[in-house]
N, C-alpha and C positions, 0 to 999 in steps of 0.2 A: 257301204259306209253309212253310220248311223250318227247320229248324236246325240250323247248321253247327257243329262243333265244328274249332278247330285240328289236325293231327293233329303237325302237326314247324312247328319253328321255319324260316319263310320268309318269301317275297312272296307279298302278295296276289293277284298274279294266276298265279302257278305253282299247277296241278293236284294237286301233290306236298305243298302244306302244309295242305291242306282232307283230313279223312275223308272216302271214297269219291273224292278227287280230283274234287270238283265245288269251282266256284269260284262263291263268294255271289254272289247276283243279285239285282236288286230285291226286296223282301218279305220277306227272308230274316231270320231272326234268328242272330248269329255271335258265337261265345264264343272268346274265346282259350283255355281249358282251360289255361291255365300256359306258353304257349309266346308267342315275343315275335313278332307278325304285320307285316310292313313295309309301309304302304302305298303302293305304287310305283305304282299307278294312279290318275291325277291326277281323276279324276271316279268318288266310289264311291257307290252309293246304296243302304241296305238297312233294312231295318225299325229294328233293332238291334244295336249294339254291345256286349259286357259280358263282362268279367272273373273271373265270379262262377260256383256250380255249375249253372246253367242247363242243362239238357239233362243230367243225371251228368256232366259238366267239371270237371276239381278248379279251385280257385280258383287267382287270378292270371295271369299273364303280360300284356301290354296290345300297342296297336296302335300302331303310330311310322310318323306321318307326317312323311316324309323330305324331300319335295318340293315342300311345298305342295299346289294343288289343292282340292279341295273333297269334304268328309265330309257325305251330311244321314244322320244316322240318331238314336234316340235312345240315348243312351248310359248306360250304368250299371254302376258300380264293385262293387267287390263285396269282402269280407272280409281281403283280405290289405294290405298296403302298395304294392302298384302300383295308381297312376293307368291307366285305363281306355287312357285317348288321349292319346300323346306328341306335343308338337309341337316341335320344337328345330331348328326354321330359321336360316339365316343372314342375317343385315343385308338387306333389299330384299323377300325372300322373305312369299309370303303367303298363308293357309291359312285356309280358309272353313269353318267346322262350323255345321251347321242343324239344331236338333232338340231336343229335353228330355234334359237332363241333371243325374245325381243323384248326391248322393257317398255313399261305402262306407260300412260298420261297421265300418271298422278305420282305416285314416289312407291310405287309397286317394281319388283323386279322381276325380270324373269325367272332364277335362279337364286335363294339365298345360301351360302354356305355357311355355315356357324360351328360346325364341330367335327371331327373324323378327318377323312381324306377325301377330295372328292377328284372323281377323271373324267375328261370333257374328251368322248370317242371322236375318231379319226374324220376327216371332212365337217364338223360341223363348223356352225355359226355363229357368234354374237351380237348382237347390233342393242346400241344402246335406245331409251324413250323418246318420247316426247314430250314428258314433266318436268317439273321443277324441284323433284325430291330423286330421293335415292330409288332411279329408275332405271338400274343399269338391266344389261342382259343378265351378265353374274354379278354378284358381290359374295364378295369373302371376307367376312374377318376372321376364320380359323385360323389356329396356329397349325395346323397338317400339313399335308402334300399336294400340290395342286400340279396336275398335269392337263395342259387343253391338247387336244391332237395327236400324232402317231408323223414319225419321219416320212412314211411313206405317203400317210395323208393325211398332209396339215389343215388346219381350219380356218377362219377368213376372225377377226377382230375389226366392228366397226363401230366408230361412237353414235349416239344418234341427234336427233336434231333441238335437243332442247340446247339452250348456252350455258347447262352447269355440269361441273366433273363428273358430278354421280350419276349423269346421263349418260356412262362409260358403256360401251360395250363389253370392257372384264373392269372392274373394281375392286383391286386385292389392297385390304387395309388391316390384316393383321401381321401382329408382331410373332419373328420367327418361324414365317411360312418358307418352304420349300416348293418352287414355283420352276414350272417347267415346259415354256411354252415350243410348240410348231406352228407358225401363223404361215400360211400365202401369201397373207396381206396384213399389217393392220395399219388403218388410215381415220381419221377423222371422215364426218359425214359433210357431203356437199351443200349440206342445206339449215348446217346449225354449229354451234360452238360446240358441242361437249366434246369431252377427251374420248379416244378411242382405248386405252389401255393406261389405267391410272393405279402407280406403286404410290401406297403410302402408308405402310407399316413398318415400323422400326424392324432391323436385321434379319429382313426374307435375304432369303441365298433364291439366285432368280438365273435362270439359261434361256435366253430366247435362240430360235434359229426361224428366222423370216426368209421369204423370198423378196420381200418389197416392205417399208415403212412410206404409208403415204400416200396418196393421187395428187396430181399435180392440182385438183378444183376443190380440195378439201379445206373448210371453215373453221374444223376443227383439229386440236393436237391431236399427235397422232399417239404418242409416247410420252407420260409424264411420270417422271419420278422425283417425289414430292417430297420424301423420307428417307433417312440413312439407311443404305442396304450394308445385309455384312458380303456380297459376296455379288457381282452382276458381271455377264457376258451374254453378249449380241452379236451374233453371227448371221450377215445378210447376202444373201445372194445376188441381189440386185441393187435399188440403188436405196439411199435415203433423202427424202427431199421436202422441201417446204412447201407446202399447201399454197392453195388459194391466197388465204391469209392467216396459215396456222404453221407452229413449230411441225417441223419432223418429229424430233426428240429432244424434250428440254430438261436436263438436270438440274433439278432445284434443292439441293441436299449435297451434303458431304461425305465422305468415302470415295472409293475407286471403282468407277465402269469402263469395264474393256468393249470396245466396241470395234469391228471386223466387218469390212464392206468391200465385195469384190465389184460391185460395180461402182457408184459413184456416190460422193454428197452434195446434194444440189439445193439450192436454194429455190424460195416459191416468190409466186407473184407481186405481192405486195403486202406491207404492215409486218406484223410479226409474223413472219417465215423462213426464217435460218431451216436449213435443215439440219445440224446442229448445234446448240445455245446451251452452253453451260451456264448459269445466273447465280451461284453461289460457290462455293469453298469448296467442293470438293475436286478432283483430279478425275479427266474423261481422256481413256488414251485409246486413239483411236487408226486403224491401218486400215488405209485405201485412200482414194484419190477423191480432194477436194474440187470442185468446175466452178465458176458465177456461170446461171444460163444468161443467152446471148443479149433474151430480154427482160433483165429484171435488175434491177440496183442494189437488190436483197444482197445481205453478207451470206457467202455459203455453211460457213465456218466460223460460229462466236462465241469469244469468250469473255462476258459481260462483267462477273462477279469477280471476286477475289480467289479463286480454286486456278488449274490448271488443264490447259487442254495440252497434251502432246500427242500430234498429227504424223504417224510414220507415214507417208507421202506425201504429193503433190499436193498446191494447193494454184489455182491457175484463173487467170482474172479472165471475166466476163467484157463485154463491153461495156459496161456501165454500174458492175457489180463488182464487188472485193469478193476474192476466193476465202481468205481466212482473216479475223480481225479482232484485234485485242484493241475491248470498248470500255476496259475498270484498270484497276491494280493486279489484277492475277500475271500467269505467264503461260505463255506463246509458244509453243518450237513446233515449227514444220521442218519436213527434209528438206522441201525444194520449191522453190516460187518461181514460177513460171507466169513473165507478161504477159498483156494477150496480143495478138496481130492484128488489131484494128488500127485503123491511123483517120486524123485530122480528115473532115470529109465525106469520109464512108461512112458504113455504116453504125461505127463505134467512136468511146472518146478515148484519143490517146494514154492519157495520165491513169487511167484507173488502173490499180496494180494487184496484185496478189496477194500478198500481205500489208497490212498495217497496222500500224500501231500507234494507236488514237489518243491515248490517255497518258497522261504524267506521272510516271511513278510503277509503270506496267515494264514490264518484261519480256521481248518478245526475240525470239534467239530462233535464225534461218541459217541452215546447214548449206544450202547450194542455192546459186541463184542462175534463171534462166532468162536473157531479157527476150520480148516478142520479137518477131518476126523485122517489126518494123523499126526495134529497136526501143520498145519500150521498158521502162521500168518497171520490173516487178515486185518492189518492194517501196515502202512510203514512212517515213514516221519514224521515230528514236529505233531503227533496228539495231542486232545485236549478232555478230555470227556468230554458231555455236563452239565455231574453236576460238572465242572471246570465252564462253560459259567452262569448255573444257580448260581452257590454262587455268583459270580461275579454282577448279578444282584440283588440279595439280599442284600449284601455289598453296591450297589449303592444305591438301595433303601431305605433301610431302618438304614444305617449307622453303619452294624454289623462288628464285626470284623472279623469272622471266621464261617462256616457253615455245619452243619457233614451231610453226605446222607449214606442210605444203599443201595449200589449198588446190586442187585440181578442177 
């Protein structure tokens, strides 16, 4: 293993823009030293990439792949305002990078996307800066195809420790991308605010399948979607939960996200940690089972804004947390509200329920109720059963005046 330094701004495979005119070879670790390196060889493979003063290299200059083709190396940005690896293809075009990637301490990224299609090979990594500029791992604003990972193996999404978005470990903010993630994980970083996976380009069509949204000691979101999508589904294999002191996943935009959780939505430690918080007008409909954990007073399930959350299952109270909560004007329907089993004494407090519904003028419609164990209450607040919502629609539709159900 060696390390190359740029010597003149050229192509990669010319003798003349490498020190000693050796040109990187497998293993190899290669710094641009401040010179812009063209990658005109459509299959490169080397240890490392980077920007930064690795080897005495002054900072900056980055690598521009022109042609597409395929980069595996790991990459990493470094102190100045250039992005590591350019990629600005044309419509059709399409560029493969495989590897861990990490953004600068200054507003450098690891990965910039700006044109063509780009594909983030199987097992890799993102993890976002340490700056205060746009220092994600990737950023996109192409309108293309973005694919990170492979079903059989996905890649990890993680923010990094600066406290601003574009410290994202992915950063896709163009309009009309087609975005198509396999994550392991993606979670906020332990050790700083930024977002870990930040949507904010008008009408991307977006398919996540995660195995987890989240660590339970994460400071920052894990999931933000900031912009009207035309098209979103999340399918999770495990659970979705609220950080340290950061959302799971926060909808901040209008449109409709389907979201599919076989294990749980749990709420985090403290501050802002729903695991998930809808905050604005649009509709999050989501299948799987809501929990409050046992020690947190966090809502597991909010819906802030004036949009809707509809919850096909459970939603089940903590001892000292609300399962699902409707805290604005929007509307509410869970299947089924289950109290929790703590009583006066022990470990939990009696009254805390499962659903509630907080606000004047909100909508919040429970299809079955289950009381705890010890007989508690699992619902609080102007509730509404939803064979109240269906006669109502009956009455509309069909001009009746009155509608009998047998509630079971």
């Amino acid at each position: 293993m060696a390390t190359i330094l740029a010597a003149n701004t050229g192509n990669w495979s010319a003798t003349g823009t490498w020190t000693g005119g050796v040109v990187p070879v497998a293993g190899d670790i290669v710094v641009a030293n401040g010179k812009t390196v063209t990658i005109d060889t459509l299959n490169v493979t080397v240890a490392e990439v980077r920007n930064d003063t690795t080897g005495g290299a002054s900072a900056g200059g980055y690598f521009n792949m022109v042609s597409g083709g395929s980069l595996t190396a790991n990459v990493y940005a470094g102190s100045t305002v250039n992005s590591c690896v350019l990629w600005a293809g044309t419509a059709g075009q399409t560029a493969t990078i495989t590897g861990n990637f990490f953004g600068g301490s200054s507003s450098g990224s690891a990965i910039s996307w700006t044109g063509g299609n780009l594909t983030i090979g199987g097992g890799s990594q993102t993890t976002g800066g340490t700056g205060t500029g746009s220092c994600s791992g990737i950023v996109g604003g192409s309108s293309g195809t973005f694919l990170f990972g492979t079903a059989g193996n996905p890649g990890t999404i993680t923010g990094g420790t600066s406290s601003q978005a574009t410290a994202a470990g992915l950063y896709l903010n163009g309009t009309n991308q087609n975005i198509t993630i396999y994550a392991a994980l993606i979670t906020g970083n332990s050790s700083g605010g930024a977002n870990a996976f930040y949507l904010g380009g008008a009408s991307q069509i977006v398919s996540i399948t995660a195995g987890a949204i989240q660590n339970a000691n994460a400071t920052g979101l894990a999931l933000n979607i900031a912009a009207p999508l035309a098209s979103f589904n999340c399918t999770v294999s495990g659970n979705i939960q609220g950080g340290a002191s950061a959302y799971g996943i926060q909808v901040a935009a209008t449109g409709t996200y389907a979201i599919v959780v076989a294990g749980n939505i749990i709420n985090g430690a403290s501050g802002n940690s729903n695991g998930i918080i809808n905050t604005a007008a649009g509709t999050v409909n989501v299948t799987g089972n809501v929990i409050s954990s046992v020690t947190s007073s966090i809502i597991a399930l909010a819906n802030s804004g004036t949009g809707t959350i509809n919850l096909t299952g459970s939603a089940t109270a903590g001892n000292t947390g609300i399962g699902a909560q409707n805290t604005s004007t929007g509307i509410l329907r869970v299947t089924r509200a289950i109290g929790n089993g703590y009583g006066v004494g022990s470990v939990g407090i009696s009254n805390v329920v499962a659903v509630n519904s907080a606000a004047q003028g909100s909508l919040t419609y429970v299809e079955q109720l289950q009381f705890g164990s010890l007989g508690n209450t699992p619902v609080s607040g102007p509730i509404r059963l939803r064979s109240e919502e269906h006669t109502s629609e009956l009455q509309s539709r069909f001009g009746i005046s009155y509608a009998v159900f047998c509630l079971k």
